[in-house]
N, C-alpha and C positions, 0 to 999 in steps of 0.2 A: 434661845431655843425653848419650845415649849415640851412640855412633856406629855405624852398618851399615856390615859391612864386606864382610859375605857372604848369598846368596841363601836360603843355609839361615837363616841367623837371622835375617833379617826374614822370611820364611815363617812359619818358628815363632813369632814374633810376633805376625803377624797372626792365622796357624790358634786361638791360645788365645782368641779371640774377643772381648780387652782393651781397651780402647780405646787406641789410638796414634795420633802425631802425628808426621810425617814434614815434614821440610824435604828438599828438592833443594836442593843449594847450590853455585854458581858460585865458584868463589875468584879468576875474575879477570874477574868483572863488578860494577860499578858498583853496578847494582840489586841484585843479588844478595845483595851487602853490605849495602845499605840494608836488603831483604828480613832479613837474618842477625840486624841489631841488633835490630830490630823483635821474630823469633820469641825469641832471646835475652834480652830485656828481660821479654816476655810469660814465658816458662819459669821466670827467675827468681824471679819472682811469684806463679808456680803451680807449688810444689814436686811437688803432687799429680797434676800432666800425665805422663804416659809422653811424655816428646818425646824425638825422635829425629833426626837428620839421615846424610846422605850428603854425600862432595862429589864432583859429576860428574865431575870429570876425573879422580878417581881411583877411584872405583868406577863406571864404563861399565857394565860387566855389569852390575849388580844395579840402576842406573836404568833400563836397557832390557827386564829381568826384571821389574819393576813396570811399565812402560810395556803392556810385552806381554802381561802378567796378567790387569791389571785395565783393560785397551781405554779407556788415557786416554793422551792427546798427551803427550809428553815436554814442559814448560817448566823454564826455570831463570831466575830462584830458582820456587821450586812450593811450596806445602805440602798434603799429602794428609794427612786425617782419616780414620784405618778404626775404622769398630765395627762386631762382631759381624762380624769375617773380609771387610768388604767396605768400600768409599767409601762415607762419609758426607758427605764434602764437598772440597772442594778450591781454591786459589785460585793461581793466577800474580802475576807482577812486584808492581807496585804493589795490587794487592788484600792483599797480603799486610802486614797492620798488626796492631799490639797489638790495637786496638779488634773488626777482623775476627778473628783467632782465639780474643778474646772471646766473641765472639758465635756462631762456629762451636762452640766447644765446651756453651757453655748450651744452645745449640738442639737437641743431639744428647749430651744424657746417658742 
């Protein structure tokens, strides 16, 4: 998993029109964590995922630069799906499981 650190490169990320997989990550919530092993056990699995994460409390700007971008509510834990430079899908707290970012990704290849 790579991690964002700055506004420009996940821009540039997204503009190349890739597909990416973005986690919002809390590092001092509960869910978050549960959220984190979930998207990490999935990523594992699928070497072939562009996955990505942030963690909120230390990158503020660049969650609120995606909040403000793409006119979705800030949640943590979150994970955002872009293809083709835009959301394709997205899911908060507990939605957030292996099985759904299974699912999110077959449906949106």
């Amino acid at each position: 998993m790579k991690k964002f650190d700055s506004n420009e490169a996940f821009d540039q990320a997204v503009k190349s029109g890739d597909q990416l997989l973005l986690l919002k990550h809390s590092s001092t919530c509960p869910v978050s964590g549960a959220a984190y092993g979930e998207y990490e056990s999935f990523v594992n699995e699928h070497k072939e995922v562009n996955a990505t994460y942030l963690v909120v409390q230390e990158d503020r700007p660049l969650s609120n630069h995606i909040a403000e971008t793409f006119h979705i509510k800030h949640e943590s834990p979150q994970v955002i799906l872009f293809n083709n430079g835009d959301i394709a899908w997205h899911a908060s707290h507990w939605n957030i499981t292996y099985d759904s970012l299974k699912q999110a990704l077959e449906e949106n290849k």
